[in-house]
N, C-alpha and C positions, 0 to 999 in steps of 0.2 A: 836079404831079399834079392830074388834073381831080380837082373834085367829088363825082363818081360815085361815081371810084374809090377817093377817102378813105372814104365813106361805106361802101363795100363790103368794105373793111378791118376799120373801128370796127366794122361791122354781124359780120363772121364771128369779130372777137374776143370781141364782149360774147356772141353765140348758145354759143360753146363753153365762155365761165364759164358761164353757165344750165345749159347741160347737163349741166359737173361739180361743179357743185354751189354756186356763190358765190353770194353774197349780193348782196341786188340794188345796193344804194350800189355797193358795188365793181365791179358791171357799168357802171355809169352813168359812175363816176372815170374806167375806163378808158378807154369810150366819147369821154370829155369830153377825156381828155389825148391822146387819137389825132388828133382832130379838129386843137386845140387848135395840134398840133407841125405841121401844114399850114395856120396859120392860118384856119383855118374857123369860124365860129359853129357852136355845137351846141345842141341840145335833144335830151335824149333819156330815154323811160320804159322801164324793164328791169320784166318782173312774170315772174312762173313760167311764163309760157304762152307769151311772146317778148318783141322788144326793137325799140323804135320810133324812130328817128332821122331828129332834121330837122337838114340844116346850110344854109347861105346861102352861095352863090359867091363871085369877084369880083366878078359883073354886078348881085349883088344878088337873083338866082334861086332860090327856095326849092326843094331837092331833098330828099323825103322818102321813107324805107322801111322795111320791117321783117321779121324773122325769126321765125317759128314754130319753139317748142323742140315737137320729139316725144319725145324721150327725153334721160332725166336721171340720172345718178350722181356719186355723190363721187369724187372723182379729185384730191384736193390737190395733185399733184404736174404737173397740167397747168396748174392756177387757178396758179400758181407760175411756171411757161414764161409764160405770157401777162402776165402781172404785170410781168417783167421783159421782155418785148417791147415794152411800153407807155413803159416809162422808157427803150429804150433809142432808142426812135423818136424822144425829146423830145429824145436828144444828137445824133442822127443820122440826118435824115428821108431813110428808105428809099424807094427805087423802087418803083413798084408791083410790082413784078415781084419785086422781092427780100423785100416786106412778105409777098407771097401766099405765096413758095416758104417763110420762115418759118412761117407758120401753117400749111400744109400740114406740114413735118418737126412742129410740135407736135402738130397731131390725128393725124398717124401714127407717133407714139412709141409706144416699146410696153410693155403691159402687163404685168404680174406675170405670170405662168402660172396656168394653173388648180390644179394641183400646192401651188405655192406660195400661192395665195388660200384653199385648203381647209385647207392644214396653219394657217396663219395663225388664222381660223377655228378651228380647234379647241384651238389653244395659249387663246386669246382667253379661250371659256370653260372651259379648263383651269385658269386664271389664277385668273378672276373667283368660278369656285368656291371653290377655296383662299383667296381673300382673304375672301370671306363666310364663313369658321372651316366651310366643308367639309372633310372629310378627303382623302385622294389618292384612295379609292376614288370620292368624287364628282365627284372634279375628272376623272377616265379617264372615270366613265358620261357626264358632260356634254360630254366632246373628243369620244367617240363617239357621240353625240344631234349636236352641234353637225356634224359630217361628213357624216353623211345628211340635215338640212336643209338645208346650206348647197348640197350637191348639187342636193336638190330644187328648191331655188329656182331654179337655174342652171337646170337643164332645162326648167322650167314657165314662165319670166320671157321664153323665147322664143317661148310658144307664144300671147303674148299674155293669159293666166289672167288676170280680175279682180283685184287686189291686195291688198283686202278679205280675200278666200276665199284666195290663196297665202298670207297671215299668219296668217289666222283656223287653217289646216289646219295651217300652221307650228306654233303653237301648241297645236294638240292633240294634235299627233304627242309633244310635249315633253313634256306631261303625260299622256298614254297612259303611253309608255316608260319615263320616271320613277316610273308608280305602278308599272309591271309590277317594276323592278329594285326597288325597295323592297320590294316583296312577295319577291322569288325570294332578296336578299340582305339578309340583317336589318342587315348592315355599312356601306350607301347610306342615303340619307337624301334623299325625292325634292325636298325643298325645296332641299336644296341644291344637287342635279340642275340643278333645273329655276330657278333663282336663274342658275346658269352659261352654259346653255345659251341661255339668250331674251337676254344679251348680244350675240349676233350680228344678233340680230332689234332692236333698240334703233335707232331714228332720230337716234342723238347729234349728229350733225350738223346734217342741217333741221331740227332742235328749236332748236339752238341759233342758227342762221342767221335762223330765222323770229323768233325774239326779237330778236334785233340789228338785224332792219331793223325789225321797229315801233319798237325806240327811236331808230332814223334816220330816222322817219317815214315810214318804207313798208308802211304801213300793209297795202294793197291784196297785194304780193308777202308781207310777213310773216303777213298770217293765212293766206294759202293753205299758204304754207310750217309754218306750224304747226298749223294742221288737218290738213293730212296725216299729220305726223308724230303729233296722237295718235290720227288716224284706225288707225293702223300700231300702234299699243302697245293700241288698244281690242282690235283683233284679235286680238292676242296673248295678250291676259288674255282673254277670251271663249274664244278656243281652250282653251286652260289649265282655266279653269272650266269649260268642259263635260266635258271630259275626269276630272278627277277629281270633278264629282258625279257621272257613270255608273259611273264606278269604285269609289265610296263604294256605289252605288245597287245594283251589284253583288257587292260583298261585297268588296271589292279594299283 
């Protein structure tokens, strides 16, 4: 297989961990063992925004390129397909033909349903209520808060909305709703509402991911990856707090 087209391989498997969500080391291993199984020299830097790769031919020829990520989600279960595409290239170095048509069936697996990701979502902070010594009454008002955000977001996250303001509102809707049901049922308890509910809103992931690579010394990918994510929970609690000091300010 030319050059090229290793390159072009390693290059659309590390762009599709970025996308679903890995960590940048792991973009780079994978990168590094694709090459690697075609005898190639590699260099390559993975950051939040794309992935850079240089490898050296037979002739000695430096060919270098790289991929801009535009969008990004958790998807563990693709980072998973690609994980194991990468080992399995080092037992058995695929065609190019056979390497693409693999990656293609992985980026076109398919997803959960919407159905299914809403009910999921609302079990979530169903859960998380009840574990925080919410009662079942808070744990239903926070499945129900958690089903009309988690819609919102789905609707709004297409329309291109800042990210800031889709969380910042996320979170005022939660604390709205929650003062409102505490007031109307003296048997709710909006903290423990609103404790269930902003679990859907939680960047658990790039939080964690963004730590993992500054301690692998990715520096550069991990602070972005972590500034985001408290970019994402600042919102959330500023939602929050506005909502119930207007609520307090009005008598709620």
């Amino acid at each position: 297989m030319e050059a090229k087209q290793v390159l072009e391989i390693a290059l659309s498997a590390g762009q599709m961990l970025i996308c679903n969500g890995a960590e940048a080391y792991r973009v780079e291993e994978t990168i590094e063992r694709i090459c690697k199984s075609y005898n190639l020299e590699c260099e390559c830097l993975a950051t939040g925004k794309g992935v850079f790769v240089s490898v050296v031919d037979g002739e000695g020829e430096k060919v270098t390129s790289l991929k801009k990520i535009r969008t990004r989600r958790v998807d563990l279960y693709r980072i998973e397909l690609i994980n194991s595409f990468s080992r399995d290239i080092q037992k058995e170095c695929f065609s190019y033909e056979e390497a693409k048509k693999i990656l293609r069936d992985i980026d076109g697996a398919p997803y959960f349903t919407f159905p299914v990701r809403i009910f999921a979502a609302s079990m979530t902070s169903f859960i998380y209520a009840l574990f925080f010594n919410g009662t079942i009454y808070d744990a239903i008002a926070a499945a129900v808060i958690s089903i009309g955000i988690y819609y919102m977001l789905e609707k709004v996250s297409g329309v291109g909305f800042f990210q800031f303001f889709q969380f910042f509102f996320s979170g005022f809707i939660i604390g709205s709703v929650s003062l409102i049901a505490d007031n109307l049922c003296y048997f709710i308890d909006k903290g423990n509402v609103i404790t269930g509910a902003i679990m859907i809103l939680i960047p658990g992931v790039a939080l964690t991911n963004g730590i993992k690579d500054i301690i692998y010394d990715d520096l550069a990918s991990g602070l972005v990856k972590f500034g985001e994510a408290m970019l994402v929970i600042t919102a959330v609690g500023a939602g929050i707090g506005t909502a119930l000091t207007l609520g307090i300010g009005v008598g709620l």
